[in-house]
N, C-alpha and C positions, 0 to 999 in steps of 0.2 A: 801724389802718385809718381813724380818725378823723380822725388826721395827715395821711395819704395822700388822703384820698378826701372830706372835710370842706369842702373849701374852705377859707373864711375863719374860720372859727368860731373864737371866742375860748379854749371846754373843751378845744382839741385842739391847742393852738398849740403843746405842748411835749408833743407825743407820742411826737416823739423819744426824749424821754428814756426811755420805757418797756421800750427792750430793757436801761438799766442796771439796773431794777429787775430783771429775770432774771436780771443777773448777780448781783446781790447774792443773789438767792433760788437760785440754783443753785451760787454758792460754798458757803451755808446746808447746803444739802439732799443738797451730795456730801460732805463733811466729817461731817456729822451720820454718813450711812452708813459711813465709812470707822473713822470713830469705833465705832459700833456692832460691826463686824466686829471691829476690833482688841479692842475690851473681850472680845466671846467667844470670838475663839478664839484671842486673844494676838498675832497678827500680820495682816500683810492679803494678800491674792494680787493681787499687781499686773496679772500674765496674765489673773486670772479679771475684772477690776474693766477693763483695758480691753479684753477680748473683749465685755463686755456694753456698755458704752458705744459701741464703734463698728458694734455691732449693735442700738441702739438710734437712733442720730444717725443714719448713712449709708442705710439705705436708705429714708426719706421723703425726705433731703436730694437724693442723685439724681433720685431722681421728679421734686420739683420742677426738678434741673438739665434734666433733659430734657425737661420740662414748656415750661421756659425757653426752651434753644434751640428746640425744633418750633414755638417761638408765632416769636422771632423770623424764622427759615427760610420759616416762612407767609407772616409778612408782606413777605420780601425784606429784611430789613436785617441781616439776622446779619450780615453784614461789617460793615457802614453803623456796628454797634454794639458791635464791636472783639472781637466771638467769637471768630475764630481766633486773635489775641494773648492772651484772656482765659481760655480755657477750659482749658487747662492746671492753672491758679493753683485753679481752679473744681475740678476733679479731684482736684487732693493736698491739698484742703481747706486753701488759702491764697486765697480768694479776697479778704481786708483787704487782699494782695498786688498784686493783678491792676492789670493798668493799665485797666481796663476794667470796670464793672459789670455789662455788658450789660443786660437787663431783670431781675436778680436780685439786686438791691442790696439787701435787708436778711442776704444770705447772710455777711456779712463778720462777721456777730455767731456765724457757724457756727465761722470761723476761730479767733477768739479764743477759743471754749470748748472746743476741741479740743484748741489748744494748755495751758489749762489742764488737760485733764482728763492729758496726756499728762506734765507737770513736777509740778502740786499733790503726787500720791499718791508718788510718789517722792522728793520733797525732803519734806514733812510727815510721811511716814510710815515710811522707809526711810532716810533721811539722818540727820533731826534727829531720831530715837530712838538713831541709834550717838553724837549728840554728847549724848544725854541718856544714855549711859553713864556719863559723865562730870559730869553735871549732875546727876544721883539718877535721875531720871526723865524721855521722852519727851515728858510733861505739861509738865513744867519747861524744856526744850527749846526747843518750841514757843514755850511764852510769853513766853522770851528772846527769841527770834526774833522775835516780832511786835512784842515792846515796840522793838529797835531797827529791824525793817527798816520796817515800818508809817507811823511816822511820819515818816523819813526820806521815804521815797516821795511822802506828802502833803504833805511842806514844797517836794521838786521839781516836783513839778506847781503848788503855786497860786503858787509864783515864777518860774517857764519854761516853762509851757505843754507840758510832757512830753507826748505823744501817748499815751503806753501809760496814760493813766488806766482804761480800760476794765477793766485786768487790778487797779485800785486798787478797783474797786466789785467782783471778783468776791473779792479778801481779804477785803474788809468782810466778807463773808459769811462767812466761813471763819473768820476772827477771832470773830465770836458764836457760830458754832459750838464753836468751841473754849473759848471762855470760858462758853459754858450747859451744858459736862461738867464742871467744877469746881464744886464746892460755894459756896465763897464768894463768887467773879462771877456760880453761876446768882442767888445770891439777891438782888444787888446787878439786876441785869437782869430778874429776875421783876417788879421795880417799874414797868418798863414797859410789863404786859402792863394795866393800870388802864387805867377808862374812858376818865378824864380824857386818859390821856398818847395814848391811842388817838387821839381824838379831836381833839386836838391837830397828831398827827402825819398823823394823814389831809388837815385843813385845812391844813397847813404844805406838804403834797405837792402838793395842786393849786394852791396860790397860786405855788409856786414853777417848775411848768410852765407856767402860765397869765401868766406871766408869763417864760417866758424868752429871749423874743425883746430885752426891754428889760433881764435880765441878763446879755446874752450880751455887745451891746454895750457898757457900764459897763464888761465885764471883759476887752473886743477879744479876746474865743473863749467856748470851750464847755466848756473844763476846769473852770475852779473852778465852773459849774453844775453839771456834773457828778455835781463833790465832792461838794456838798452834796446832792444829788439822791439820790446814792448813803447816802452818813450818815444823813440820814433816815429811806430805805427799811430800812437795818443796824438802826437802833433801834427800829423796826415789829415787827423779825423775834419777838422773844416774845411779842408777841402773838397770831403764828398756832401758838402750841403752850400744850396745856392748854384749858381750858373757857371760852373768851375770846368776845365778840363778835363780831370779824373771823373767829374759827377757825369758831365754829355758822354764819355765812351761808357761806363758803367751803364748809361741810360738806355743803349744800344738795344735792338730786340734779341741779339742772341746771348747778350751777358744777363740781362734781364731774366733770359730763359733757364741757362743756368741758373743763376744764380735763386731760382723758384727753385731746383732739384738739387743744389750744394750740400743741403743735410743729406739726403740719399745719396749722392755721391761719394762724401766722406766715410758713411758708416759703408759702403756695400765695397769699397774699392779693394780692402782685400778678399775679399769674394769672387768678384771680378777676376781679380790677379791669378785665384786660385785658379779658376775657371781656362784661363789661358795656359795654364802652365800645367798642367789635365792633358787639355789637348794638344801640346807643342814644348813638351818636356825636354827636349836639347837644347832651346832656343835662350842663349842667355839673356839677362838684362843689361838693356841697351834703349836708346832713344825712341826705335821702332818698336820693340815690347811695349815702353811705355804708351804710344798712342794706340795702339791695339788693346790696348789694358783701357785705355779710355774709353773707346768706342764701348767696349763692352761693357764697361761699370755704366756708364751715362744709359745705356738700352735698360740696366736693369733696374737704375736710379730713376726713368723715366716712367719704367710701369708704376712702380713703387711708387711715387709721387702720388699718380693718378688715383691707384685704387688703394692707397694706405695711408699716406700722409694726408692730403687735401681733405677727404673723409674724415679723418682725424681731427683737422684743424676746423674742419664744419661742426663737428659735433661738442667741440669745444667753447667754441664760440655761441652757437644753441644752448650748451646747459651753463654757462656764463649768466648768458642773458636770464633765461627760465630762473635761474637763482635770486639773482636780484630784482626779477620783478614776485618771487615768493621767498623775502627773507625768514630765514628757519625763526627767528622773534622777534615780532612786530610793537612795536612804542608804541601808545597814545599820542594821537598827537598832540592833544590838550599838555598833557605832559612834556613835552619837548618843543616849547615853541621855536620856529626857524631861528626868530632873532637871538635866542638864546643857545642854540648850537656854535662852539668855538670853530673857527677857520684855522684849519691844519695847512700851515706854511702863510706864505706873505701874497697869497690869491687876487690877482685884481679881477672888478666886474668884468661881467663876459663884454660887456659894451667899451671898457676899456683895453681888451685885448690885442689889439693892435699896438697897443705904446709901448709890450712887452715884446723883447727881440725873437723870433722864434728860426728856428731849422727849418729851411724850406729844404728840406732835403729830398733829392730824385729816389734815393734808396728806401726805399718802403716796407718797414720788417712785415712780417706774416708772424699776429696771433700764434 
């Protein structure tokens, strides 16, 4: 919102870059889960994992679509602002697609996480544990996989300006997730969670937004800011797990609180903005617009939490569960003895759980 509604202000010049920090932090935070699941109960349910997810994203996401078109329709320009070409793209959750943003332009960051949540669990979890058949273990898999596809990726974007970098900062994430379940990389990466590198890596983050209007030019686009935007934010990530610095204020009850209404936030804040700028139409943007624009997106992010999202994410997690305890076709069990069911990835018993390093993390996603 500082981005949007700031004006000129120097803190907020690269505030852009903020929705790739959510990528990196929600590559992190689904991985971390899927991981989790797989360690206990040996595999993952893909049905139950995106019943909860598009019963967690879609019904804030609509609200705000609707929220959308009623403000344009209000003011007379739904056409004017390519709605009826657009809203299609807006609907099957393609709207990075649309030839149109209408007034819902940060919605394209909806697009891209969709699509990952919809290939990650299935290629990571489903795919490269049958070629970790073959390679000892799942674990091993994976880490083939990242070593060659990973850096391939990063060597085509910061030499041709590849467009899908987006999907490059939400691996980063997925890549420390996967590398802080392994014993040996968590311990080489728990080094990051020190003050020093903390502190480091926070001053590195806002020099580098604060400046990226004059690294954008240097690099004629926004990829390789991106990149490093994104790398950054990847090597922050152990710091918000364990009894860190960044993890105790994050832990706070009012970032807490936020941080429950962050999705309604992001999608409603040009809503919000609009809303202000309705009733105080000479009022340029400046520092004081933008905390005014907050109050008000946060009031409307707050009902919306209560009565659309939270609801949402109940009913998700209800027909999750309902599913898996009535799988659509049921085995014999004579037919499929336990002992002869293969272990997807390198699982140790629940009773050895402990030997394996885990995320004690304060941040706690929401299904």
């Amino acid at each position: 919102m500082g981005f949007h509604f700031s004006g000129p202000a120097p803190m907020f010049a690269g505030g852009w870059l903020g929705v790739h920090m959510f990528f990196v932090l929600s590559g992190f935070l689904i991985t971390t889960l899927l991981l989790r699941e797989e360690a206990a109960t040996g595999r993952i349910s893909l049905l139950g994992f995106w019943v909860r997810r598009i019963f967690r994203i879609a019904p804030a996401y609509y609200a705000a679509l609707l929220g959308s078109v009623l403000l344009l329709k209000w003011n007379g320009v739904y056409e004017a602002a390519g709605g009826p070409e657009a809203i299609t793209w807006f609907l099957t959750f393609n709207p990075e697609l649309a030839p149109s943003f209408m007034n819902f332009t940060q919605a394209w960051t909806i697009g891209i996480e969709q699509k990952f949540y919809l290939v990650w669990p299935l290629l990571g979890f489903v795919l490269l544990p049958l070629v970790g058949v073959a390679l000892g273990s799942a674990a091993r898999a994976r880490a083939v996989a990242c070593a060659l596809i990973l850096p391939a990726m990063l060597w085509l974007i910061w030499h041709h300006n590849i467009s899908w970098v987006h999907y490059v900062a939400i691996l980063l994430g997925c890549g420390v997730a996967l590398m802080m379940h392994a014993r040996p990389t968590f311990r080489v990466l728990s080094l990051l969670s020190s003050r020093v590198v903390q502190v480091a890596l926070i001053v590195a983050l806002y020099w580098v937004q604060s400046h990226s209007a004059e690294l954008t030019a240097r690099w004629a686009g926004p990829e390789q800011l991106i990149l490093i935007f994104s790398v950054l934010c990847a090597l922050g990530l152990p710091s918000l797990c364990g009894r860190t610095e960044v993890s105790r204020v994050l832990a706070i009850t009012p970032f807490r609180w936020l941080g429950e209404r962050s999705y309604s936030i992001y999608l409603f804040q040009v809503i919000g903005g609009h809303f202000v700028a309705m009733a105080l139409p000479a009022w340029p943007n400046n520092l004081h617009k933008t905390l005014v624009v907050l109050v008000v997106v946060v009031m409307i992010a707050d009902f919306v939490y209560r009565f659309v999202e939270r609801p949402g994410i109940q009913a998700g997690r209800w027909l999750a569960s309902w599913l898996a305890a009535h799988p659509l076709r049921r085995r014999p069990a004579a037919q499929v003895p336990v002992e002869a069911v293969p272990a997807v990835g390198d699982v140790l018993p629940v009773g050895a759980a402990p030997q394996r390093p885990r995320q004690d993390s304060n941040l706690q996603p929401t299904d």
